[in-house]
PADRENDO-571493 format. One record per residue: z negated, y negated, x negated of N, C-alpha, C in turn; residue in three letters. Coordinates in steps of 0.001 Angstrom, whole numbers, plus 500000, padded with zeros to 6 digits. Example, Ala and Ser with C-alpha at 12.3 -4.5 7.8 and 13.67 -1.06 7.14 Angstrom:
2
<atom n_zz="492200" n_yy="505690" n_xx="486810" ca_zz="492200" ca_yy="504500" ca_xx="487700" c_zz="492200" c_yy="503300" c_xx="486800" residu="ALA"/>
<atom n_zz="492920" n_yy="502250" n_xx="487150" ca_zz="492860" ca_yy="501060" ca_xx="486330" c_zz="492130" c_yy="499970" c_xx="487100" residu="SER"/>
//
This chain:
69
<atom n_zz="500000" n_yy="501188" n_xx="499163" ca_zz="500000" ca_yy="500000" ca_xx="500000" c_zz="500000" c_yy="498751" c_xx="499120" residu="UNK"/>
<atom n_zz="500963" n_yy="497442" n_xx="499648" ca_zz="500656" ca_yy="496528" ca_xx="498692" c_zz="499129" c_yy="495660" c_xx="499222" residu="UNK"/>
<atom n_zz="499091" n_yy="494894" n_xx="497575" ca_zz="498016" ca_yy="494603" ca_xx="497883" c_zz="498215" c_yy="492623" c_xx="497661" residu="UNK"/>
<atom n_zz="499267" n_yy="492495" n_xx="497062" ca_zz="499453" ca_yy="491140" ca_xx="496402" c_zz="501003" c_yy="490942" c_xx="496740" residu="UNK"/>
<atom n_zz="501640" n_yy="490072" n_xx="496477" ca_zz="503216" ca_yy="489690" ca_xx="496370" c_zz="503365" c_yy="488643" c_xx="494716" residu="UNK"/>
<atom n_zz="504238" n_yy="488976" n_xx="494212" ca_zz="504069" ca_yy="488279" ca_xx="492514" c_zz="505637" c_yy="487521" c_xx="492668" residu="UNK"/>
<atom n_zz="505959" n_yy="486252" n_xx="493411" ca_zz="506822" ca_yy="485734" ca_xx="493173" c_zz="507323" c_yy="485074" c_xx="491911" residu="UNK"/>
<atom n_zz="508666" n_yy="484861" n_xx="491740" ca_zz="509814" ca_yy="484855" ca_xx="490689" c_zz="509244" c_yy="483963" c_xx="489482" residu="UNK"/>
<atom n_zz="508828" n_yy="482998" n_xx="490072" ca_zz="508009" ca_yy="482029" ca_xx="489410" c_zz="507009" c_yy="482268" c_xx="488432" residu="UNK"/>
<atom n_zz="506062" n_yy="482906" n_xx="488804" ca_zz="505033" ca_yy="483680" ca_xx="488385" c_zz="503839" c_yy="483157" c_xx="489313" residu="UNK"/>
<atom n_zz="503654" n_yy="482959" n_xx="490545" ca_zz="502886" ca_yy="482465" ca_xx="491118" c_zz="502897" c_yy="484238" c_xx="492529" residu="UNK"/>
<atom n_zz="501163" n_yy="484008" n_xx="492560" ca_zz="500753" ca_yy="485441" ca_xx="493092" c_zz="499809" c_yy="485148" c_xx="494308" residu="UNK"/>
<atom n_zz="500080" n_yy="486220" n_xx="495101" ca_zz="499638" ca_yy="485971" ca_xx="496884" c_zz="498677" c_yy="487209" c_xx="496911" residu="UNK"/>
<atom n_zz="497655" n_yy="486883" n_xx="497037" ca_zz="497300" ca_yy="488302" ca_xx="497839" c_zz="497447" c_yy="488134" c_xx="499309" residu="UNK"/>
<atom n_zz="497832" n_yy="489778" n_xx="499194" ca_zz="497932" ca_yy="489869" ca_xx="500925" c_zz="496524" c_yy="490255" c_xx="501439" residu="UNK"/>
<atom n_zz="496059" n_yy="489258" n_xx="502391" ca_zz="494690" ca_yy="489344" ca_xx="503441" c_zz="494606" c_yy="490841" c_xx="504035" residu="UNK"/>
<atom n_zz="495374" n_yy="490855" n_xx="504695" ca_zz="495610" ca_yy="492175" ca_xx="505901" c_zz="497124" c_yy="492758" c_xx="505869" residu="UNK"/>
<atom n_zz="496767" n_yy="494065" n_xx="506509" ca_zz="498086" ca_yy="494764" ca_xx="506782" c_zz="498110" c_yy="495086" c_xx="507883" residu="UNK"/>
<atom n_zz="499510" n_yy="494378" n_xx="508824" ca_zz="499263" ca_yy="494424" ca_xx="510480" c_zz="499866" c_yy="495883" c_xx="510471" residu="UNK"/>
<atom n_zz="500768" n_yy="496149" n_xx="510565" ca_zz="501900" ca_yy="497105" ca_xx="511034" c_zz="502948" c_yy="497145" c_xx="509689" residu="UNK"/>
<atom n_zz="503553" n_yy="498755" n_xx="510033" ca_zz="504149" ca_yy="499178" ca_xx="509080" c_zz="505520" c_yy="499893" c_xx="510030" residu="UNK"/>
<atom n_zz="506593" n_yy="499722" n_xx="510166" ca_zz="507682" ca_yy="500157" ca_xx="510579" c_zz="508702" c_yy="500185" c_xx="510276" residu="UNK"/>
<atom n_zz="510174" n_yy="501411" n_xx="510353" ca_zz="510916" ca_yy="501399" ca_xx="509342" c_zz="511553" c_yy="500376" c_xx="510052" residu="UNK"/>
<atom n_zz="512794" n_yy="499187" n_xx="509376" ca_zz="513527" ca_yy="498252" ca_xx="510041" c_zz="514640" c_yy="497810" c_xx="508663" residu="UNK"/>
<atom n_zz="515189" n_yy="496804" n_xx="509050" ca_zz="516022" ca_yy="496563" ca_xx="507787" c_zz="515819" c_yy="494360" c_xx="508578" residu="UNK"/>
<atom n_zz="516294" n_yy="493783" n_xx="506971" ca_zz="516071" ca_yy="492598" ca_xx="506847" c_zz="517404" c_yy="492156" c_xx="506890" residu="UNK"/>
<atom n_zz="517405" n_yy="491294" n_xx="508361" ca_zz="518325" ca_yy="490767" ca_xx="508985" c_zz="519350" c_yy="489571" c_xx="508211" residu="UNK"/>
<atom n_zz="517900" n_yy="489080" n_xx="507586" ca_zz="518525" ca_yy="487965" ca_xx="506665" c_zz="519105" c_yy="488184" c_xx="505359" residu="UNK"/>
<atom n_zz="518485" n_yy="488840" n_xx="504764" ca_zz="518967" ca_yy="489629" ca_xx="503514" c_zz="519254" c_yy="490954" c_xx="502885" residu="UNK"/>
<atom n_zz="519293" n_yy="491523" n_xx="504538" ca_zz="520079" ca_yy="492392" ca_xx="503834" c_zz="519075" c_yy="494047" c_xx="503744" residu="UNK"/>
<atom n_zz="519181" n_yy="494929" n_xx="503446" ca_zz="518479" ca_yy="496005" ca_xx="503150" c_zz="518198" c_yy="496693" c_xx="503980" residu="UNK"/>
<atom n_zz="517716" n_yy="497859" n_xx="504158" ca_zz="516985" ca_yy="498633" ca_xx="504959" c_zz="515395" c_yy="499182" c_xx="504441" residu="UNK"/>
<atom n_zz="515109" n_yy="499515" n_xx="505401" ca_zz="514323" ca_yy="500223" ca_xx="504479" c_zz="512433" c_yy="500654" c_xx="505351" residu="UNK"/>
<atom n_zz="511472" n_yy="499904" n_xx="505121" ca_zz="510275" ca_yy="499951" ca_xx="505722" c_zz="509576" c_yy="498334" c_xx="505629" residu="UNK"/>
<atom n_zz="509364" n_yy="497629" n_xx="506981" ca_zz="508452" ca_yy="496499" ca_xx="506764" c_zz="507188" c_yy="496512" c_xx="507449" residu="UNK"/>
<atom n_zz="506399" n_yy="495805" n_xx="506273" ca_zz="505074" ca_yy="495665" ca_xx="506737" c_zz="505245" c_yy="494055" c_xx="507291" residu="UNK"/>
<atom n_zz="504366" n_yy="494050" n_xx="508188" ca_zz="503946" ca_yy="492810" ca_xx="508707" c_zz="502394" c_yy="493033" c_xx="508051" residu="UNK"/>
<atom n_zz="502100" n_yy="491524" n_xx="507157" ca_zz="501289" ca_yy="491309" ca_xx="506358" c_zz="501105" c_yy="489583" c_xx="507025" residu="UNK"/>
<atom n_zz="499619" n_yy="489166" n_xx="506536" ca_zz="499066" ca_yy="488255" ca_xx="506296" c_zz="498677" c_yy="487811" c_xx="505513" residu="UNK"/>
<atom n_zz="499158" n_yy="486425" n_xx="504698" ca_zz="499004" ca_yy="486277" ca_xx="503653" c_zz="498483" c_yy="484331" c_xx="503325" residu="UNK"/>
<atom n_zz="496949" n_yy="484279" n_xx="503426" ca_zz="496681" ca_yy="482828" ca_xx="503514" c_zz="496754" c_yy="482494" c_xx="504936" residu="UNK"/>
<atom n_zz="496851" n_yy="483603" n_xx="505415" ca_zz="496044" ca_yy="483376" ca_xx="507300" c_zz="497537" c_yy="483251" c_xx="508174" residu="UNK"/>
<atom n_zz="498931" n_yy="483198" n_xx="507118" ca_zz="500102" ca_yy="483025" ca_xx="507990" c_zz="500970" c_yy="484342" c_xx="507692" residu="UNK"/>
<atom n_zz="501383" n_yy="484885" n_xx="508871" ca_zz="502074" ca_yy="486302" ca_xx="509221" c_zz="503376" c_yy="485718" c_xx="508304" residu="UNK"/>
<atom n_zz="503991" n_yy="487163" n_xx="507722" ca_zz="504620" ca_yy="487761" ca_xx="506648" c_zz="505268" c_yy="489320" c_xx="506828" residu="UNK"/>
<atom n_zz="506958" n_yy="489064" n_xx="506245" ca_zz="507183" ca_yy="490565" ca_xx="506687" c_zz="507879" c_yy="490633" c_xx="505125" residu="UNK"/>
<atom n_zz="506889" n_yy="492057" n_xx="504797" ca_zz="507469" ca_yy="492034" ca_xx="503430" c_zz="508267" c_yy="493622" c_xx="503337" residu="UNK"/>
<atom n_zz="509214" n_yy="494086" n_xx="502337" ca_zz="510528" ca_yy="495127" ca_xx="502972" c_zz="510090" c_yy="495865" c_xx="501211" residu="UNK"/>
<atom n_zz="510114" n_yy="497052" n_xx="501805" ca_zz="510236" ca_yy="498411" ca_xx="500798" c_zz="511311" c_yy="499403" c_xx="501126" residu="UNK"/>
<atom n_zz="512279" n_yy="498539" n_xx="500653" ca_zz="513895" ca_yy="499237" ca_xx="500380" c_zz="513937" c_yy="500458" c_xx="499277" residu="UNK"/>
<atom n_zz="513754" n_yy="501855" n_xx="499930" ca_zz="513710" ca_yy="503333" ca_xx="498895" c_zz="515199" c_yy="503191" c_xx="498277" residu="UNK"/>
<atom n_zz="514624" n_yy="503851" n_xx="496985" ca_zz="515873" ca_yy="503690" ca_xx="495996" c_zz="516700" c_yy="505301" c_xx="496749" residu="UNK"/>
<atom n_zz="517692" n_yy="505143" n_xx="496288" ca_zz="518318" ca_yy="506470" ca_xx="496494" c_zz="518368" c_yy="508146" c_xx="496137" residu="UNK"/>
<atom n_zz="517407" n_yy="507895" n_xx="495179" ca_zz="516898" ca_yy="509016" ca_xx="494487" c_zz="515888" c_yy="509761" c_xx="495683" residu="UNK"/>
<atom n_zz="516219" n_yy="510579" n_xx="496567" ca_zz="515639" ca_yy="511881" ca_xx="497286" c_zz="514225" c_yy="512250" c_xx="496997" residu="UNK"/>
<atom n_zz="514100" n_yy="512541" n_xx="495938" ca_zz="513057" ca_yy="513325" ca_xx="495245" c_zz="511639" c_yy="512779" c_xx="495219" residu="UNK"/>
<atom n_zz="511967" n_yy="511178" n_xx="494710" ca_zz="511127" ca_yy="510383" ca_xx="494526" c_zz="510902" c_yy="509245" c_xx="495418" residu="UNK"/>
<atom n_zz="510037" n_yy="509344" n_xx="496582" ca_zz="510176" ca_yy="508645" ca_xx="497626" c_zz="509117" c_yy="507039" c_xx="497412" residu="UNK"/>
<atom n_zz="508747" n_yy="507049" n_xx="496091" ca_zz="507646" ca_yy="505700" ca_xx="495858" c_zz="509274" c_yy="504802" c_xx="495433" residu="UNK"/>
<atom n_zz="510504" n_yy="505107" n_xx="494948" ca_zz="510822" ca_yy="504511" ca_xx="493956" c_zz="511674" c_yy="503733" c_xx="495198" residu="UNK"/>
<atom n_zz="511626" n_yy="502501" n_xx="494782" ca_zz="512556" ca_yy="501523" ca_xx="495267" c_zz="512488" c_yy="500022" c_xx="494983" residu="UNK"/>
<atom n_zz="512552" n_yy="498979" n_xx="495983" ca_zz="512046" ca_yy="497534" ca_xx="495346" c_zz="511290" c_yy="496814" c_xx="496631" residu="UNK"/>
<atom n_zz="510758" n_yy="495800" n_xx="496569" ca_zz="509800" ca_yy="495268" ca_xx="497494" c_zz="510784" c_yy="493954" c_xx="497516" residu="UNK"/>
<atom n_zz="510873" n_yy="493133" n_xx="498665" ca_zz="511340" ca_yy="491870" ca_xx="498535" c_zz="510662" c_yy="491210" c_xx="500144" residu="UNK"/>
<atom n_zz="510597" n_yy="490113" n_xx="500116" ca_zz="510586" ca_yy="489587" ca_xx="500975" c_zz="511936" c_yy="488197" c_xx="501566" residu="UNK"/>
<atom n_zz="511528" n_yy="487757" n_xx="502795" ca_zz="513029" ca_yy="487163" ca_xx="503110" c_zz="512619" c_yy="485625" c_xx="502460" residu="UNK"/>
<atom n_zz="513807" n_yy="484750" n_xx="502346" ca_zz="513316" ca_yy="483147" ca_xx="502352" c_zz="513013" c_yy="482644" c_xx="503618" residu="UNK"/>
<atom n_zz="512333" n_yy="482245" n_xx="503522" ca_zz="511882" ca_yy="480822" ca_xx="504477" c_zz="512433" c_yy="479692" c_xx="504773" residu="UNK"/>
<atom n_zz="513327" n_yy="479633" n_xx="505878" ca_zz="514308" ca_yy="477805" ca_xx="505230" c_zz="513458" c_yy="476830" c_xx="506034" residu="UNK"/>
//
């Protein structure tokens, strides 16, 4: 489970809570995969665990979240 988000910058979030976890894909950017709806600094957050393609190994993939405009 995550516990933080470590944006590009180098600036780091912990995540408060974990609402819900469901598989979905990110409309805005793209992916499929599993999102959590997270809270992070008291404001709701959907962050995406896109599995790499490798079968075997079901941890391996990447975490992203969407932009905000």
């Amino acid at each position: 489970m995550p516990d933080r988000i470590h944006w590009e910058d180098g600036r780091e979030f912990e995540i408060d809570r974990i609402f819900d976890v469901r598989p979905s894909c990110s409309l805005k950017a793209g992916g499929q995969g599993d999102r959590y709806t997270v809270q992070v600094r008291g404001k709701l957050s959907y962050l995406y665990f896109e599995r790499g393609t490798d079968d075997r190994n079901l941890s391996f993939g990447r975490w992203f979240v969407e932009v905000k405009n």
